[in-house]
Each structure stands twice: as C-alpha cells, then as structure tokens.
C-alpha positions in Angstrom: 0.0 0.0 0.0 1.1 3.4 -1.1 4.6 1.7 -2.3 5.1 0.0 1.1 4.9 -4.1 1.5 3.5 -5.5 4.2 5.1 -9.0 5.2 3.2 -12.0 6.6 2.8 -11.6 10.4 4.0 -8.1 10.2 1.6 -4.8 11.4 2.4 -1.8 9.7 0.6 1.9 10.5 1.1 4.2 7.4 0.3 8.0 6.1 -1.4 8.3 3.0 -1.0 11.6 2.1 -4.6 13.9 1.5 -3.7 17.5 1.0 -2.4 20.4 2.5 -4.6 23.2 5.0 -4.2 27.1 4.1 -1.3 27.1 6.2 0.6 24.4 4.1 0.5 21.7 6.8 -0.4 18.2 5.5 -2.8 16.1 6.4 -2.9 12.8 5.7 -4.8 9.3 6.1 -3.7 7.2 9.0 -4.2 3.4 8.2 -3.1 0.7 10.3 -2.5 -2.8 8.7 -2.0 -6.2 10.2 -1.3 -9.1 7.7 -1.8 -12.1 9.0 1.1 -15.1 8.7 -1.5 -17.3 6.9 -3.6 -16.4 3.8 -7.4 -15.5 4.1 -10.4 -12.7 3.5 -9.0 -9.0 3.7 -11.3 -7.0 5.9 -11.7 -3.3 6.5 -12.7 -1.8 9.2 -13.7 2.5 8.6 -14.9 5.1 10.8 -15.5 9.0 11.5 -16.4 9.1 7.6 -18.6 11.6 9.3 -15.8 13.5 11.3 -17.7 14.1 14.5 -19.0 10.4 14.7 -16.1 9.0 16.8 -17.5 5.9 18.8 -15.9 4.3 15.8 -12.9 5.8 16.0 -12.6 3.7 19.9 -13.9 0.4 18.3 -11.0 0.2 15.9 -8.3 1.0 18.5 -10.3 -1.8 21.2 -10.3 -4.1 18.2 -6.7 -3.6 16.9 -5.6 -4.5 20.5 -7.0 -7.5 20.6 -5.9 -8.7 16.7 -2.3 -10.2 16.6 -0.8 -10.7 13.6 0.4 -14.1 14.1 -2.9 -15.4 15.1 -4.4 -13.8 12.1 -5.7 -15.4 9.0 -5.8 -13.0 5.9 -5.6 -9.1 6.2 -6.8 -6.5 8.6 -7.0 -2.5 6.9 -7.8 -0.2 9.4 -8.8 3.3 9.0 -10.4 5.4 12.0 -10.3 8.7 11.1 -11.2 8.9 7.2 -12.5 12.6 7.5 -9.6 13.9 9.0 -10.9 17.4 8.0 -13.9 16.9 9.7 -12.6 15.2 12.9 -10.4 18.2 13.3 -13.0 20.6 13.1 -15.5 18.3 15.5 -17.6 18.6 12.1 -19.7 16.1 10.2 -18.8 18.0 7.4 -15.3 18.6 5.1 -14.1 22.2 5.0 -16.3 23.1 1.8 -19.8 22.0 4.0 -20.0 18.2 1.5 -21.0 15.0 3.0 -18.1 12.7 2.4 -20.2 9.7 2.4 -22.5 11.3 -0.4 -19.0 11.7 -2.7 -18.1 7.8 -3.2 -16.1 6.5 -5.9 -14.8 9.7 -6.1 -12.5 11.2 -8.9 -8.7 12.0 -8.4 -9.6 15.6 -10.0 -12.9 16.5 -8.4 -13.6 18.3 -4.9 -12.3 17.7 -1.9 -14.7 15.2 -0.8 -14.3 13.6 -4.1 -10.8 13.5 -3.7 -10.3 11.8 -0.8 -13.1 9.4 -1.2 -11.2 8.0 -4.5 -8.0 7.6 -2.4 -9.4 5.7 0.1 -11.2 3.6 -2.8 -8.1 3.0 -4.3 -5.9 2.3 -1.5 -8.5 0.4 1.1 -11.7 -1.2 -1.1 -10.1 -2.4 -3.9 -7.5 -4.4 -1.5 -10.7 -6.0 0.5 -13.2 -8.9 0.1 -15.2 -7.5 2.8 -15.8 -4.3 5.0 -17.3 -3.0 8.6 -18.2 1.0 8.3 -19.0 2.7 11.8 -21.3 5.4 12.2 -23.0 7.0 14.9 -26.8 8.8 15.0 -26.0 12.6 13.2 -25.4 16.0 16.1 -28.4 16.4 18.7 -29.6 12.1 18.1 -28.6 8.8 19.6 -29.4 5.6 17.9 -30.0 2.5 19.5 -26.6 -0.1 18.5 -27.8 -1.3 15.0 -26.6 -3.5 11.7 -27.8 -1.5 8.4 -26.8 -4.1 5.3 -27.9 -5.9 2.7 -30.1 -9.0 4.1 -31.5 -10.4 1.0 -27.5 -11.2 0.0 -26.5 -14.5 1.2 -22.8 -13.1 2.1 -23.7 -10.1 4.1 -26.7 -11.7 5.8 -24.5 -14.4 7.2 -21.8 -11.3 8.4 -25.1 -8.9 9.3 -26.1 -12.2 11.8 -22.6 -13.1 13.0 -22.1 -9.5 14.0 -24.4 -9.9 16.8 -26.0 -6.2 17.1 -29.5 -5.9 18.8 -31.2 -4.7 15.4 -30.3 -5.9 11.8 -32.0 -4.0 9.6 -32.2 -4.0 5.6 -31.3 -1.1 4.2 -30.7 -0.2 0.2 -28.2 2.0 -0.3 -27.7 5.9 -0.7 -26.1 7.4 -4.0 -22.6 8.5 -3.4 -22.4 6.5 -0.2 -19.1 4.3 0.7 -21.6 1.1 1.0 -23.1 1.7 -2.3 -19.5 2.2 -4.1 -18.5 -1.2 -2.2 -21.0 -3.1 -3.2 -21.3 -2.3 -7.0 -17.9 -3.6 -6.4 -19.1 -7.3 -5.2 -17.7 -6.6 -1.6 -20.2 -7.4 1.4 -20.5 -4.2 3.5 -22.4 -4.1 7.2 -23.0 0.1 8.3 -22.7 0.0 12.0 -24.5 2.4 13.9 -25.1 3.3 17.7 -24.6 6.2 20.0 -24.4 9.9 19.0 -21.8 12.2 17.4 -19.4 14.1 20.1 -19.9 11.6 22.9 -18.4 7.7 23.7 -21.5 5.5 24.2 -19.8 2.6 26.2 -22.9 0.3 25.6 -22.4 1.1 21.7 -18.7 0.7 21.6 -18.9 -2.8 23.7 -21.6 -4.2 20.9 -19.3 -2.9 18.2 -16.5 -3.9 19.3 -17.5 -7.6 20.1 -19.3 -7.4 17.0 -16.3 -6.7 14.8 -14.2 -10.0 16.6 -17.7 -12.0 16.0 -17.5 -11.0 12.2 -13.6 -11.8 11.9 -14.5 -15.1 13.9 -17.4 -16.4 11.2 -14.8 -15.6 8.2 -12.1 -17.6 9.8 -9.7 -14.9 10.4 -9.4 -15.2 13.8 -10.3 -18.0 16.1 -12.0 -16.7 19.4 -13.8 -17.9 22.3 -17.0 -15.5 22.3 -20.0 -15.8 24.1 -22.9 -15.7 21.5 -25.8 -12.9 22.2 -28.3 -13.6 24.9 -31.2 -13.3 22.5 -31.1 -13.2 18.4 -31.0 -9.7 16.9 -34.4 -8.8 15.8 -34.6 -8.6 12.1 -37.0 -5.9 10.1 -37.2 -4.5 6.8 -38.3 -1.0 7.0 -37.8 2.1 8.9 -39.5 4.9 9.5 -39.3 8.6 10.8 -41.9 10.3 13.1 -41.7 14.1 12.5 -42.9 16.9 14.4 -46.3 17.9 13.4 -45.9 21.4 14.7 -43.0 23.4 16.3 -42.2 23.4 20.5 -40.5 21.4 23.2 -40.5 17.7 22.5 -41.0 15.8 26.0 -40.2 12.0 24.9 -42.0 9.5 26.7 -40.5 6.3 25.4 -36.7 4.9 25.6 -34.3 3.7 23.1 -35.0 0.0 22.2 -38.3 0.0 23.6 -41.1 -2.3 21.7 -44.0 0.5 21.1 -47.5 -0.5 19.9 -49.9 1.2 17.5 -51.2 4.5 18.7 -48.9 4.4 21.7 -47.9 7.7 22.6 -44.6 8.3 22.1 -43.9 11.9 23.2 -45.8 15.4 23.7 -44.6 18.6 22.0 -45.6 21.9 23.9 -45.0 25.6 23.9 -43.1 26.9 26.2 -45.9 28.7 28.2 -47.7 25.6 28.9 -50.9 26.9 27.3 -51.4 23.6 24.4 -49.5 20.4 24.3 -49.9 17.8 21.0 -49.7 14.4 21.3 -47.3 11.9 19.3 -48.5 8.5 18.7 -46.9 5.4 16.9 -48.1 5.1 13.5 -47.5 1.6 13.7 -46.0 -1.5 15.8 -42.3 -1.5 15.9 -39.0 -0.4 18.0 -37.5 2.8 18.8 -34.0 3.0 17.3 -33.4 6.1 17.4 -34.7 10.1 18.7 -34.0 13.7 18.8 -32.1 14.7 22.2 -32.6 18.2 21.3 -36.2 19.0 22.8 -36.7 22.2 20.3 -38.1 20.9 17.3 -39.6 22.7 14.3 -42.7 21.3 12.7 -41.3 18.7 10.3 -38.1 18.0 11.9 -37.6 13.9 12.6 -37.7 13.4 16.8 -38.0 9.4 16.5 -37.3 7.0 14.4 -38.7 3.5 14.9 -37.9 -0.1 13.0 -41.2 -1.1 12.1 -42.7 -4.6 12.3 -44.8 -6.2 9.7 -47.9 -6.4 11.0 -48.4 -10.3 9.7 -45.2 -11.7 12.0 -44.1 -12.1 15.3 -42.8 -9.2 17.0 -39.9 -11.8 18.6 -38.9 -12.3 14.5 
C-alpha cells in the first residue's frame, strides 16, 4: 500500500498523504495494517467518515488491540479517522460543508470530498473482500446499536447475523455512499451504527467492538472464544421517521429499544408557556432505534425513528 509491502505476520501503520490546509500543513490518512502469517479474506474496518461520529474511532483501537498478527488469518486494513478534515473541526462535514459519504467513488480531479473518497477507494476497497463502516446517529440524536446491510445477500446476511448487534436492519443503499461504491464492487458491506456524534457511548462501543471479533470469527480470520448474544438480533425491513407535526419542546416518553405498539404515545410537544401540548402517537408496531435529544423541534423535523414490524409476523422475528 502506497509503495510500502506488508510482510506475513508483520503490522504496519502508514500515512497516505490527502492535501495540504491554508497554512501548508499536510494532512494525511492514518491506516493501520495487520497481515496475518497465513492467507485469508482482507477485511476493512472504517470510521468518522462523518468527522464528528467517533465511537468508531474507539472500536478500531479496542479491536486492533486485541488482533495479533500471528494469530491472524488473511488481512486486517484499518482506518479510523477517514474525514480527518472533519474530525479536526468536531464537524460532520469537510471544509467546503460536502457529506463525504454522499461523494463515493470519487475522482482524483474532483472536490475535496471527491478527492479523498477515491484515495481511500483505491488504497483500502479495492484491496478487500469484505468491509465494517462505523457510524454514529447525526449531532443532537442517539441511535439505538444497529446493523444496516444488505439482508437479501446471502454473504452479508450471514456477516449482518454473526455481527451480533441488537437490530439488523435491511437497508438499500444511498447514491454517493461508501456502502453503495462497495457493493457495485461485489464486496459485502455491514454500516454499523449506535450512539451519538461528540460523545463515547460505552454500551455502543462494547456491541461494536464484540461485534467486529464476531465477524472476523465467522470468516475464519481469527479463532476466538465469544460468548454468543443472549437473544437473536431482531430482524425488520423498513424504517421509518416520526416528524414533528408542529413546532415546540418535545417531551419523549419512550426509551431507546423500547417495543411500542400502534397508537402508543410516544412523546408530547408543547410551547413553552404551557398553554397547548400535541400528542405523538406510533403510527405503527415497531421499536424505537433512534430520537432527537434536542427538545426544540420545528414542525417537520424527525424526533424518532422507529424499526417497524410487519404487521403479519411475530414481533420476537
């Protein structure tokens, strides 16, 4: 990678350059590599594509302490901090306000976010049979620890289960988005997501972390003892957003995880004079995944999202 070999057994941490701030300084990509001293699947592991989402950023380094490159089969590529712009800056963003993760493949003469999201398809994807991207819920949300992928491939289902998170959902993906560039290449991808941006969610970084070794254990790179999850993860196919029907303080009356039921009420958005309150109700059966911690809202904004269950199967699916 980048002109440097990487020996059998051997771990590596590299610089790929990126580009230079105002003030000339570079900035570059760290990467850390462990190849294994036998051959098998070449996994990456990616995080803070969205700078300010760093629980992912603490997975990698709890994972990469526990991966030893003699006991490893195949390849592990590491990257933690792909928006280094934007993990500078504490920003979701890059410097020119784009969404990296909306800029995949990429073009080596395009913007900024374009630039750097060919590099790291040409230097990480193209070298991988398989990848793990991290994310956390976007600034003022938490999401509950969830698996977005794939289901209906036989490849990523089988990773998506192995994984172990409390909620698999299938997800298609988004134009421009790392998954979507991955997968038009043939390359199983799971999107990891839990916790919120600016803040370590222990409980989120213990499921990804575990989840990571679980995943690494089911393709036979590494061989570890792990205690399987209590209970399966619950599987659904659709998602949906309950938005503010008018503008006020959201009072949330539900928690994360929590099984809801048709027309249960879910929270109550009032003024701030306490003259008229509105109701929120579920639209449907399902489970809370994720909710606005920001109690002003603006009518239209999204305060909770919720995995919904098909009404014809059993809510312990």
């Amino acid at each position: 990678m980048a002109g440097v070999a990487i020996a059998p057994g051997e771990r590596k941490c590299l610089e790929l350059p990126v580009g230079r701030l105002p003030t000339q300084t570079m900035l570059s990509l760290p990467v850390t590599i462990i190849n294994g001293l036998q051959t098998g699947p070449k996994l990456w592991l990616s995080a803070a594509i969205h700078g300010d989402e760093i629980n992912g950023v603490e997975i990698i380094r709890q994972v990469l302490e526990q991966v030893k490159p003699e006991q490893l089969y195949g390849s592990l590529i590491a990257v933690p901090i792909v928006n280094v712009f934007g993990f500078i800056e504490q920003s979701r963003y890059l410097p020119d306000r784009r969404d990296l993760n909306r800029s995949f493949p990429g073009s080596p003469r395009g913007s900024l976010a374009s630039r750097l999201a060919h590099l790291f398809m040409r230097e990480v994807v193209s070298r991988c049979t398989h990848g793990i991207d991290l994310h956390t819920a976007s600034h003022h949300r938490t999401n509950l620890p969830q698996v977005r992928a794939n289901l209906q491939d036989a490849e990523t289902y089988r990773c998506a289960k192995a994984f172990g998170a409390p909620m698999l959902i299938h997800a298609t993906t988004r134009d421009g988005s790392l998954r979507q560039a991955a997968t038009q290449r043939g390359i199983p991808v799971l999107l990891y997501e839990g916790g919120e941006a600016l803040r370590f969610d222990d409980y989120a970084i213990a499921i990804g972390v575990k989840g990571i070794l679980q995943v690494m254990n089911h393709l036979g790179m590494v061989q570890l003892g792990l205690t399987p999850p209590a209970a399966p993860p619950m599987e659904v196919k659709e998602s949906k957003w309950i938005r503010a029907r008018r503008s006020g303080i959201f009072h949330l009356k539900v928690t994360l995880g929590q099984q809801v039921e048709k027309k249960q009420l879910l929270g109550v958005i009032s003024d701030a004079f306490g003259e008229s309150t509105f109701n929120t109700y579920a639209p449907c059966n399902g489970v809370v995944i994720g909710y606005t911690q920001n109690p002003l809202v603006n009518q239209g904004d999204g305060i909770l999202h919720l995995a919904v269950f098909d009404a014809r199967s059993d809510k312990k699916e």
